[in-house]
C-alpha positions in Angstrom: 0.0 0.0 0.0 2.8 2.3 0.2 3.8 4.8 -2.4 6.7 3.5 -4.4 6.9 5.8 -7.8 10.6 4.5 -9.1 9.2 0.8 -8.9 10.7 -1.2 -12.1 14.1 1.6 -12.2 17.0 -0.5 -11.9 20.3 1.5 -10.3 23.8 0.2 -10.3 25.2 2.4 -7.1 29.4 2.0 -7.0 29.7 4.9 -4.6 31.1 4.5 -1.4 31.1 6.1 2.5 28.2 8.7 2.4 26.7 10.7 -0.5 26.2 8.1 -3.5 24.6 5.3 -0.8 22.8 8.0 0.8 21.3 9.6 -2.9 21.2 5.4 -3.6 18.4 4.9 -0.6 16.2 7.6 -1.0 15.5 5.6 -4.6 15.3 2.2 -3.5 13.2 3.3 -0.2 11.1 5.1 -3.6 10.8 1.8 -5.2 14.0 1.9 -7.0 15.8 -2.1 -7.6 19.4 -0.7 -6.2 22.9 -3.2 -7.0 25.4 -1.7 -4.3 28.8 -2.9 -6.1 31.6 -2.7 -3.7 35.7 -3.5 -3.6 36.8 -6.9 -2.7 37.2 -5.4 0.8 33.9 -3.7 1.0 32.9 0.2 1.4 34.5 1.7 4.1 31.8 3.0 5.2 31.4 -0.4 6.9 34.0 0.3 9.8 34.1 4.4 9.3 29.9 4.8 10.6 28.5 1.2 11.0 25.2 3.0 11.7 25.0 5.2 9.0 26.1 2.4 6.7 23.4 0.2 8.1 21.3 3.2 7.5 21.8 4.1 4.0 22.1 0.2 2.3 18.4 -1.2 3.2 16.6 -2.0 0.9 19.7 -2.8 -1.6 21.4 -6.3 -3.1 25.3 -6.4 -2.6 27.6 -7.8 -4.5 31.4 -7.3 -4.4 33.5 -7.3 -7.7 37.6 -6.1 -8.2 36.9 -3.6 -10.6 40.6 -3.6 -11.1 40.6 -7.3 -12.6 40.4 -7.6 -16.2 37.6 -10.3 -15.9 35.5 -7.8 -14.0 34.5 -5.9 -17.2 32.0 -8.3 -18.3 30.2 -8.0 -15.2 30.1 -4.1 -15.4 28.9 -4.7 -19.2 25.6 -6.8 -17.9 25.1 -5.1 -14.9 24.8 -1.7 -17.2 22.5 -3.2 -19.6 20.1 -4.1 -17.5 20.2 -0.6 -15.5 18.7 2.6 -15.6 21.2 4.5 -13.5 24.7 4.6 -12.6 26.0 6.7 -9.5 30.0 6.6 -8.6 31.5 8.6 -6.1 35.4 8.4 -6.7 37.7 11.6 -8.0 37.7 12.6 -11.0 39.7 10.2 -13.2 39.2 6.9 -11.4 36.1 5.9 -12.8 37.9 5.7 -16.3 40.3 4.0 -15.2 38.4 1.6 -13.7 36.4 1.6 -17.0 33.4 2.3 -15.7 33.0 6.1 -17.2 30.1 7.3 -18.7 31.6 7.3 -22.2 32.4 3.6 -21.4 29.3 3.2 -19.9 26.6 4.8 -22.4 27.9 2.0 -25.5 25.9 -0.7 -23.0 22.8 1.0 -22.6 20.8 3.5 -24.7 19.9 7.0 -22.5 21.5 5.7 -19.5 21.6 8.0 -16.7 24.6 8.5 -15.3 25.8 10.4 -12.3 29.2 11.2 -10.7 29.8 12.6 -6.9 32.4 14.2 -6.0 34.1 16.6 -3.8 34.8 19.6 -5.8 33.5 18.1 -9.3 34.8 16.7 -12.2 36.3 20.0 -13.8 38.1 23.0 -12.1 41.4 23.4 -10.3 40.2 21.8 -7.5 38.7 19.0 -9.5 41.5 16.4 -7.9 41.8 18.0 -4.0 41.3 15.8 -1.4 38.3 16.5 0.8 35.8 15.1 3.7 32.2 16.6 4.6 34.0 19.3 6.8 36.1 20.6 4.3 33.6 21.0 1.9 31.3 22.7 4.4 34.5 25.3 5.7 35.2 26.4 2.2 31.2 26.8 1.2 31.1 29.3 4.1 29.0 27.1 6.4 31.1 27.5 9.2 31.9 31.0 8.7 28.5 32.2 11.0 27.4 31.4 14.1 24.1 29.1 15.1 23.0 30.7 18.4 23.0 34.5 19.8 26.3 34.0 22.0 27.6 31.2 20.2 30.9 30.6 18.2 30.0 29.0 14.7 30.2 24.9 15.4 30.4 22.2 13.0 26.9 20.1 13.3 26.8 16.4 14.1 25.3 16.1 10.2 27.4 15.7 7.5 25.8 18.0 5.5 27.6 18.4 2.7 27.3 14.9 2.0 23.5 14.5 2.8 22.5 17.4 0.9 24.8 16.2 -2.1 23.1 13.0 -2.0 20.0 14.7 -1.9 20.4 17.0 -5.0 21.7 14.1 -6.3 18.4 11.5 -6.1 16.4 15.5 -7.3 18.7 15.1 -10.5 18.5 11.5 -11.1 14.5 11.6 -11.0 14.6 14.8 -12.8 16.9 13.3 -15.1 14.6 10.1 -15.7 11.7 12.2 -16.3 13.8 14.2 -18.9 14.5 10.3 -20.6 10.8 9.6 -20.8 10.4 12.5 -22.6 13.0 12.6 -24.9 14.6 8.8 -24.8 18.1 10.5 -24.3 20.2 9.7 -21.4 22.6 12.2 -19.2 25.9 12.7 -17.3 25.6 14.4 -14.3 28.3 15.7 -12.5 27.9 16.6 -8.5 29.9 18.6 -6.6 29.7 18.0 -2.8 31.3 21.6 -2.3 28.9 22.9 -4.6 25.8 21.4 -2.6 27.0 23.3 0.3 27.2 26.5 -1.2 24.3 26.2 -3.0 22.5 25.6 0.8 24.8 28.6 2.6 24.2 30.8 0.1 20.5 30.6 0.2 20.6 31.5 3.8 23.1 33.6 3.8 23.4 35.2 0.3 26.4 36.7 -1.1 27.4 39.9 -0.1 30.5 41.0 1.5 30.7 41.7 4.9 27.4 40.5 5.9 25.8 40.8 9.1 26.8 37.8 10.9 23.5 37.5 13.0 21.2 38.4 10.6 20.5 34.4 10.3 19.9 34.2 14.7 17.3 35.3 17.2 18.3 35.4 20.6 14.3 34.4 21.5 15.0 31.5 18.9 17.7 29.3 20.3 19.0 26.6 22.8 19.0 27.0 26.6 19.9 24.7 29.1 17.3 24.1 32.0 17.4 22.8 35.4 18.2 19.2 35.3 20.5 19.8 32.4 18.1 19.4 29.3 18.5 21.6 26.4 15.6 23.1 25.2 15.1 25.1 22.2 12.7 28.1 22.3 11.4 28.9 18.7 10.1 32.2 19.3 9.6 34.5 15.8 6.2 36.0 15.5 5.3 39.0 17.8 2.2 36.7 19.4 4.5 33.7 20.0 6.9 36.5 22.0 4.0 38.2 24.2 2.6 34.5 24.9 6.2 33.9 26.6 6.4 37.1 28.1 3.1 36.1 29.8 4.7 33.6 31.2 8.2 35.5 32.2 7.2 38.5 33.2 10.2 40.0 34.3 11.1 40.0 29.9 8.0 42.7 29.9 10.7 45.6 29.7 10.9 48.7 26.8 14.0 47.1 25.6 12.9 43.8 24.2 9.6 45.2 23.3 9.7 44.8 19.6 11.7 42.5 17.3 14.0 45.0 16.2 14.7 46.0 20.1 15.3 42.6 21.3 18.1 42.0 18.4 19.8 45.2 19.5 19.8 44.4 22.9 20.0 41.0 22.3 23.4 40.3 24.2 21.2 41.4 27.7 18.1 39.6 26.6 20.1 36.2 25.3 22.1 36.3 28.5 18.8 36.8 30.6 16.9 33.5 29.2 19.8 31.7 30.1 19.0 32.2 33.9 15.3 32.2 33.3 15.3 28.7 31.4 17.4 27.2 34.6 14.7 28.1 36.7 12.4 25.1 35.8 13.2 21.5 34.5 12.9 20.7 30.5 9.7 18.8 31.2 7.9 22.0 33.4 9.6 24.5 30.6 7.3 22.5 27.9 4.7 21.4 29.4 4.0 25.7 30.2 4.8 26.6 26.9 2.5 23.8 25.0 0.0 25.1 27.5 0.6 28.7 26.4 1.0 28.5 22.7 4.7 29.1 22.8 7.2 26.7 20.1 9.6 25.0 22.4 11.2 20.8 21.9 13.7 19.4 24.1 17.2 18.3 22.6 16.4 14.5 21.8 18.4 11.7 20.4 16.6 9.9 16.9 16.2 6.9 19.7 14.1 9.1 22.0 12.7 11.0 19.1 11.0 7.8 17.1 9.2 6.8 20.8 7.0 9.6 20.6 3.5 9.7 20.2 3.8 11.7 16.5 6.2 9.5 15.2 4.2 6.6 16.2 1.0 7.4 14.8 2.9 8.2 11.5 5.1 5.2 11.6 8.3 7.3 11.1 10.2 3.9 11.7 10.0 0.3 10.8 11.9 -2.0 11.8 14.5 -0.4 13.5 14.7 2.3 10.6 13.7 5.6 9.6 11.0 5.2 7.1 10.9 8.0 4.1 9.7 11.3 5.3 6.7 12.1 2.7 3.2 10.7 2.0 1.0 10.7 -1.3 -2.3 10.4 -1.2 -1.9 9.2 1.9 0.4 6.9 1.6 3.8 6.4 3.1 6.6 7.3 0.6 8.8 3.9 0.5 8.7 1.1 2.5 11.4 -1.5 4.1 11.6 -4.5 1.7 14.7 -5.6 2.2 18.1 -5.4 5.0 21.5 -3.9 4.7 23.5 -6.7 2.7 26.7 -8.2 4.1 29.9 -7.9 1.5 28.9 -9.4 -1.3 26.1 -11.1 -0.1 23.9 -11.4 -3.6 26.7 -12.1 -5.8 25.1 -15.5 -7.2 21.5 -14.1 -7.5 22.4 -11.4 -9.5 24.9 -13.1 -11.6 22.8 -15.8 -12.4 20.0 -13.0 -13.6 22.7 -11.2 -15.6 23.1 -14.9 -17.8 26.0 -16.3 -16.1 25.8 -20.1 -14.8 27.6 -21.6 -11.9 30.8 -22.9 -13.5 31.3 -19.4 -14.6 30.8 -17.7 -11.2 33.0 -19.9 -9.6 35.8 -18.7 -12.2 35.5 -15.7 -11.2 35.9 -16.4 -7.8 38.9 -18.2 -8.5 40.3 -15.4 -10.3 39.9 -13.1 -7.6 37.1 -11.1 -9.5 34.6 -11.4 -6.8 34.7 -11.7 -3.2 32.8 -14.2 -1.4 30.7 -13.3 1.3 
């Protein structure tokens, strides 16, 4: 019953760590048939962030193939044929040699679509620069401004760089594959992770020089730390969401923060003043007044405490011990669990045999070091 719109797209994913697999399960959680081809020694991601591994291969079949063996390339060559999409994450350069480019690739299969991550993208001087999600982030100007009122910029626990590369990366794909249907003509697309962070700090930020650093923070819209230690944050925008807080602080009732433009200037005093006022009460009195009173507050949570509540329940946010695609059609659930995180290589005999080979040839390969066994 769930909404599954790339059912019958077939997706050969060789990326690795965090953007391609990420970009590679928002797909197959959309219905998408997704091949994760790894090294003889897996992804990395395996070791680097088990969980986010397990996270971002559900739904997917595993096979593991030495792209640098000779006898690999007839593998690649049925793999493509049968596929819709190809996603690769390596630097600009290795996917030729490893001869699976999209001018390699595209002689397989009419209007394939084919996409390439990478840091900095595949032309440029900084096409071949080393880089992590950090990097990419610092240099897009994502750490260059703070997130709260008294706050020194921080680097978030998301990698988002990566995540929002992957996610630009699934928009293309599907924009691409909509592009295909109309025309029959495939596509090479070429993502820069770097890019995909500029791209999200300069929407919020825009591009002039010397730019107010704050314009982006509210002191009234932040984290504060209550009694017993929770953080809470206090949303606090609109002028009625402010006098429904004053209500309940009165002692904030003063001239200065009267108006929004009043409470940024004097928004050192005011920031420094909730601080004390918010380790008054516990995290559980600070919400349970401010639900009460019509005033946006959450408390800090971890995704474990997050998926027990009562919201995420009723929407069933999670299934089976994963987060379940965020969007419904119609009513329906976008995606839906069909299948675990395979181990290395895992589905290398199912899938070969579907691609034509028979069991003497498999266990050539093997023997030849072409595939690993699981």
């Amino acid at each position: 019953m769930n909404w599954l719109p790339l059912d019958g797209v077939r997706v050969v994913d060789f990326s690795m760590f965090v953007p391609g697999p990420f970009c590679s399960s928002i797909l197959a959680d959309l219905g998408a048939e997704v091949i994760k081809v790894e090294p003889p020694r897996g992804d990395p991601g395996r070791s680097y962030v088990p969980v986010q591994f397990r996270m971002e291969n559900r739904n997917k079949r595993g096979i593991a193939v030495d792209l640098k063996n000779p006898l690999s390339k007839e593998i690649v060559e049925r793999l493509v044929r049968k596929a819709d999409v190809v996603i690769e994450g390596f630097r600009p350069g290795v996917a030729k040699r490893l001869g699976i480019d999209y001018d390699s690739l595209k002689k397989h299969k009419e209007g394939l679509v084919y996409c390439s991550i990478s840091g900095y993208g595949q032309t440029g001087p900084w096409k071949d620069r080393s880089g992590h999600d950090v990097n990419y982030v610092a240099a897009a100007g994502g750490l260059a401004f703070p997130g709260g009122w008294l706050k020194s910029p921080a680097r978030s626990s998301l990698p988002v760089a990566d995540m929002a590369g992957g996610s630009f990366a699934a928009i293309a794909v599907v924009s691409a594959l909509y592009q295909k249907k109309q025309t029959g003509k495939g596509v090479q697309l070429d993502l820069s992770l770097f890019e995909a962070a500029f791209f999200m700090t300069a929407m919020r930020h825009g591009l002039e020089d010397n730019a107010d650093p704050r314009a982006h923070i509210f002191p009234v819209n932040d984290v504060f730390e209550c009694a017993d230690g929770a953080r809470l944050t206090l949303g606090v925008l609109e002028e009625h969401f402010w006098q429904n807080f004053v209500k309940l602080v009165p002692e904030l009732a003063d001239a200065s923060f009267a108006t929004d433009a009043s409470r940024r200037a004097n928004g050192d005093a005011l920031s420094r003043l909730l601080e004390k006022t918010f380790r008054q009460k516990t995290g559980a009195q600070w919400v349970e007044l401010c639900e009460t009173n019509d005033v946006p507050v959450d408390l800090c949570l971890t995704p474990a405490q997050s998926a027990k509540l009562a919201q995420m329940q009723e929407r069933k946010a999670t299934n089976k011990g994963f987060a379940t695609f965020p969007v419904f059609a119609n009513g329906k659930r976008g995606g839906e669990l069909r299948g675990g995180v395979p181990k290395l290589g895992e589905h290398a005999r199912e899938i070969l045999v579907e691609l034509g080979f028979d069991d003497g040839g498999i266990a050539d390969m093997v023997r030849h070091g072409v595939l690993a066994q699981p």
